[in-house]
C-alpha positions in Angstrom: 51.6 -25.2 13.8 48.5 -27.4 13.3 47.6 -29.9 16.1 48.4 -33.1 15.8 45.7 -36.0 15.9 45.4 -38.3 18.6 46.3 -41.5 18.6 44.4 -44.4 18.2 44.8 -47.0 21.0 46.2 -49.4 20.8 44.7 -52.9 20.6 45.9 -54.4 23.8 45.3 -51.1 25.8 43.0 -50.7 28.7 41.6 -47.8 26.5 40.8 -49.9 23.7 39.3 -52.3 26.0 37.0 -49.4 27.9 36.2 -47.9 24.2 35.1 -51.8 23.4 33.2 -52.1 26.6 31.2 -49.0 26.1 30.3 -49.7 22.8 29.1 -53.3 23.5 26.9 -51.8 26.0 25.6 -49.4 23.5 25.2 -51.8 21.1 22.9 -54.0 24.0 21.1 -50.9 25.3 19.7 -49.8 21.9 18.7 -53.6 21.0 16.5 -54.2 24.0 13.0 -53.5 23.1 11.2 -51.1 25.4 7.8 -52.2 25.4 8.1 -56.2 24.5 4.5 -56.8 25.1 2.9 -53.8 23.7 -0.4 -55.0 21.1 -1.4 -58.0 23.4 -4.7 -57.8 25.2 -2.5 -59.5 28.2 0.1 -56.8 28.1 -0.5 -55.3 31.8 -0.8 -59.2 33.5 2.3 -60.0 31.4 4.4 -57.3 32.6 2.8 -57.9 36.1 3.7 -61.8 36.2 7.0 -61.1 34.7 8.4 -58.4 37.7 6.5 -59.3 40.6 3.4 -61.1 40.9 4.9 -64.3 43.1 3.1 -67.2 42.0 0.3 -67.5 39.2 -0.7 -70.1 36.4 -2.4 -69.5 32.9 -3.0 -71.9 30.2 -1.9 -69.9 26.9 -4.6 -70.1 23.7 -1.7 -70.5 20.7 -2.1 -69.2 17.7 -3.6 -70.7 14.9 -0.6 -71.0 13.0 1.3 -72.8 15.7 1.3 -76.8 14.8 0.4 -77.4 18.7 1.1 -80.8 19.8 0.6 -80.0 23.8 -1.2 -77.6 26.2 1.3 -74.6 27.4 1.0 -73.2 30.6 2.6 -70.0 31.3 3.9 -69.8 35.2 5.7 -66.4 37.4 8.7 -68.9 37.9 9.5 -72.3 37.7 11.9 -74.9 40.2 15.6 -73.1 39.5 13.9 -70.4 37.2 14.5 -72.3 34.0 12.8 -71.2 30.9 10.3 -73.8 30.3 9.8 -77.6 31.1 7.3 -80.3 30.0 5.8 -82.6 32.9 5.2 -85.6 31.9 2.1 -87.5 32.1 -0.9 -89.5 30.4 -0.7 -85.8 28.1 2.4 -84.2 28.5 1.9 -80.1 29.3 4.6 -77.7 28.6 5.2 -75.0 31.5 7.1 -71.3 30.4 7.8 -69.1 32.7 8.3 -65.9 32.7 10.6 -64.9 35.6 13.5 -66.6 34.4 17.1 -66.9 35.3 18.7 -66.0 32.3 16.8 -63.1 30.1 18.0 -61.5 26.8 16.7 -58.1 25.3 13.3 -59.1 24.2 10.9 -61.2 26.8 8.5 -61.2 24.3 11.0 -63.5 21.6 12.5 -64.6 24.8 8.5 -66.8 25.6 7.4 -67.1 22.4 10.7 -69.2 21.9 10.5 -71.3 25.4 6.5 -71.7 23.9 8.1 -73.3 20.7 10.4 -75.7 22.9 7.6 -76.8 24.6 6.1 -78.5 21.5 8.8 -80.6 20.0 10.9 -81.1 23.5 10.4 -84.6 25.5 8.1 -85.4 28.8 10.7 -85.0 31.8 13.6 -81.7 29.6 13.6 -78.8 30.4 14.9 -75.7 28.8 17.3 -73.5 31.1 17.7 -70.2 28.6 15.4 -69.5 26.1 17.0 -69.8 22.4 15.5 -66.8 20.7 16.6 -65.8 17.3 17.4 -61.9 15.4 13.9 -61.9 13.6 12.5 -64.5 15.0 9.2 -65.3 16.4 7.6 -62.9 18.8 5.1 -63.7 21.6 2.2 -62.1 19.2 2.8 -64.8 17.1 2.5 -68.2 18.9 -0.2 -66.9 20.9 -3.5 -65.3 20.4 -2.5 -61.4 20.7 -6.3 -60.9 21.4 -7.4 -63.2 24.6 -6.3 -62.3 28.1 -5.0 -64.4 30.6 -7.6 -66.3 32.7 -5.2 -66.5 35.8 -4.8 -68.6 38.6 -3.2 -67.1 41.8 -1.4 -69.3 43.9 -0.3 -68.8 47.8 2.5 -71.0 47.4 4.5 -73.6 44.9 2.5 -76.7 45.1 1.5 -76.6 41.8 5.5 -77.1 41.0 4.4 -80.9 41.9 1.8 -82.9 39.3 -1.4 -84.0 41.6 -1.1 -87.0 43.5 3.0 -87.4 43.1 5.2 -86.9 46.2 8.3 -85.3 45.5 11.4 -86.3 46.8 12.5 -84.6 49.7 14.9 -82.1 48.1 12.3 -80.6 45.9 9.6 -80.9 48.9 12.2 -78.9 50.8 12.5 -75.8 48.4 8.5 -75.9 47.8 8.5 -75.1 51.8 11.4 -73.0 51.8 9.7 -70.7 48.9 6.6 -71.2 50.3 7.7 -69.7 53.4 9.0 -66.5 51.6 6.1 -66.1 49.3 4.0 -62.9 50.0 0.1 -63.4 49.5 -1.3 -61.8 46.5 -4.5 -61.0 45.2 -5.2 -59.8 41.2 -8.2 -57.1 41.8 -11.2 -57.4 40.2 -11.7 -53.9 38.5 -15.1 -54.6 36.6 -15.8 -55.1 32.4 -14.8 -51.3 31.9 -11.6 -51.7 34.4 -8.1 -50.7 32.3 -4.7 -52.7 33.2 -3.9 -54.9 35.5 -4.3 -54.1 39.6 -2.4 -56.7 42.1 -2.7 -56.5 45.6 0.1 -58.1 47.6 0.4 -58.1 51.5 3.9 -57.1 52.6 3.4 -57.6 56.5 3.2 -54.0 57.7 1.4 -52.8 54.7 -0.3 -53.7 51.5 0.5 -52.7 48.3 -1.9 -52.1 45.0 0.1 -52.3 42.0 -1.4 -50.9 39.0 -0.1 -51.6 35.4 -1.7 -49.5 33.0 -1.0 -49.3 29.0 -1.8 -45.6 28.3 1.1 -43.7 27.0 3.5 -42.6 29.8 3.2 -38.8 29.3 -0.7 -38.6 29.3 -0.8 -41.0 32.2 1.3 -39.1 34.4 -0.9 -36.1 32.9 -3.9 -37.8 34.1 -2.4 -38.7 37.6 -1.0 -35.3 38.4 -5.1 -33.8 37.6 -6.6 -36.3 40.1 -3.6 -35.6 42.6 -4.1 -31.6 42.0 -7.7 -32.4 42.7 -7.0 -34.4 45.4 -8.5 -37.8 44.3 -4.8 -39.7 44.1 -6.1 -42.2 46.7 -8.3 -45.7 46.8 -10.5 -44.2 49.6 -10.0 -44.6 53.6 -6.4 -46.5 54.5 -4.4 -45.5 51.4 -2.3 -43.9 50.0 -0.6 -43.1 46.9 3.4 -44.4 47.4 4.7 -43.3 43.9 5.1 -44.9 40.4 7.8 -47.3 39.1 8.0 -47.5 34.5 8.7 -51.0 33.4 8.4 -52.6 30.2 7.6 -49.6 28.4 4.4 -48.8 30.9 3.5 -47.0 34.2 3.0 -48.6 37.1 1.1 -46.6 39.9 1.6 -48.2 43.7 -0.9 -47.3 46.7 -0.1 -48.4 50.3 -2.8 -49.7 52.0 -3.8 -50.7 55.4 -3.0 -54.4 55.5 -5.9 -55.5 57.9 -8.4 -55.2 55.6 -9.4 -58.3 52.7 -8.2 -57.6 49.2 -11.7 -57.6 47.6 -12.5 -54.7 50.2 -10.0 -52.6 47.7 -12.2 -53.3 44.7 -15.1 -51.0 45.2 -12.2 -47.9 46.0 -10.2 -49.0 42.5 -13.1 -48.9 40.4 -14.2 -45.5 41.6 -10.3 -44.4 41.8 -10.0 -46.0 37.8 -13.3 -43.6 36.9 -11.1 -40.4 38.6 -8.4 -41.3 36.1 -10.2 -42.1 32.7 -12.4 -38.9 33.5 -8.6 -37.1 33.7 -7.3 -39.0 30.8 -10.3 -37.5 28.8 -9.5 -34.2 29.4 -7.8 -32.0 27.3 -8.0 -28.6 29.6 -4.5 -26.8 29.5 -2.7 -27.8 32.3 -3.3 -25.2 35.8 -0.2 -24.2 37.8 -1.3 -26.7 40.5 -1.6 -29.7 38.3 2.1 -28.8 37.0 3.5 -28.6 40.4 1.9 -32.3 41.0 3.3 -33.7 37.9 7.0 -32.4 38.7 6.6 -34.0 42.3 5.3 -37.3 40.7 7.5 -37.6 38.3 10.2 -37.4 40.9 9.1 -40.0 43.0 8.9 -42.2 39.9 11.4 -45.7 39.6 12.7 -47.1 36.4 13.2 -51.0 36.7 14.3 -51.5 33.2 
């Protein structure tokens, strides 16, 4: 006797509905894009400003085929994380930012579309999700893919306030109240042969160095587990190497540091620590039993964000 097929559920069943669920979250999984930024010279400052660098400004250079009608500033977050605003003034600015509220599968359509907004909205909107299309515009293309970001680091959220206004006391309370919670950060200076993007950031008991870096994941972590094997996986006296976290498509290697000690002292230690690596990344020795067993205890110790 043959078997007899199963049944298909039925519409209004809780099976149909799980079936439905699971395939809308395929459906959302495979469209996000895993590394949004990839091809920008900014790529490692994007990703950091977009997952945790606290406060810092840029003014974006647009891209010569954008009809630009005011300067954009691109911000970590803005007051009640909307998606962009334009201040008003004797010259209106836009301001994007990239921690927002409401996020869809691309960041990088997700900005270049609050960008857009920016340039046809009035002084005083503001833009609370960003209103990117299938196809549509990509961050490469309203800005200019080749020039970094020439960052400025705040230790707190004045800046949310044009000079020489006083805000009412609603807004002048949550600038205190953020300011208050805001942890100071530092972006290292790593030299004109330094790779990625190193932020320091003093958590109260320790400091942190997080490192985004654009090499391919595999030969990173490669080049990590040689220096580790060799024991250089360290930025000198009063560090430590606390693991590794992949976001947006790239690595992100984390020290701990001793917080006493002035985030330009960590310079000098990151440039020599960057030279370990790039020596390491160079190499193309077979891999010796050591360096494996460091790469299978990195790698497990590593964090996926998204």
């Amino acid at each position: 006797m043959g078997k007899s097929k199963r049944n298909s559920p039925k519409p209004d069943s809780n099976r149909a509905q799980r079936l439905a669920e699971r395939r809308a979250a395929q459906e959302q999984a495979s469209a996000v894009v895993t590394r949004p930024f990839e091809g920008l010279a900014a790529e490692c400052d994007l990703v950091a400003l977009r997952e945790f660098v606290p406060s810092a400004t840029a003014t974006l250079k647009l891209a010569p085929g954008v009809a630009a009608q005011r300067e954009v500033t691109l911000a970590t977050v803005l007051p009640g994380a909307v998606a962009a605003l334009v201040r008003a003034g004797d010259e209106p600015v836009g301001f994007v930012g990239t921690q927002m509220q409401f996020r869809g599968a691309d960041p990088s359509a997700d900005i270049a579309a609050a960008i857009l907004w920016t340039q046809s909205a009035e002084p005083g909107e503001s833009l609370t999700a960003p209103e990117a299309v299938e196809g549509g515009p990509r961050l490469a293309d309203v800005i200019d893919p080749g020039a970094d970001l020439e960052l400025t680091v705040h230790q707190d959220f004045d800046w949310w306030v044009p000079e020489g206004v006083t805000p009412d006391p609603q807004v002048a309370a949550t600038i205190e109240q953020a300011k208050q919670a805001i942890m100071p950060s530092a972006r290292l200076d790593l030299g004109a042969d330094g790779v990625g993007a190193a932020w320091w950031v003093d958590a109260g008991e320790k400091a942190h160095v997080r490192w985004v870096r654009p090499e391919d994941e595999d030969a990173l972590m490669l080049a990590l587990a040689r220096v580790h094997a060799g024991g250089g996986l360290h930025m000198g006296e009063g560090s430590r190497f606390a693991g590794s976290f992949r976001t947006h498509g790239v690595l992100v290697p984390v020290f701990d540091l001793d917080p006493e000690r002035h985030p330009t002292e960590w310079e000098a230690p990151a440039r020599e620590f960057g030279a370990r690596l790039a020596e390491a990344l160079a190499s193309d020795a077979p891999m010796t039993s050591e360096e494996r067993r460091s790469r299978d205890g990195l790698r497990s110790r590593q964090v996926t964000l998204r």
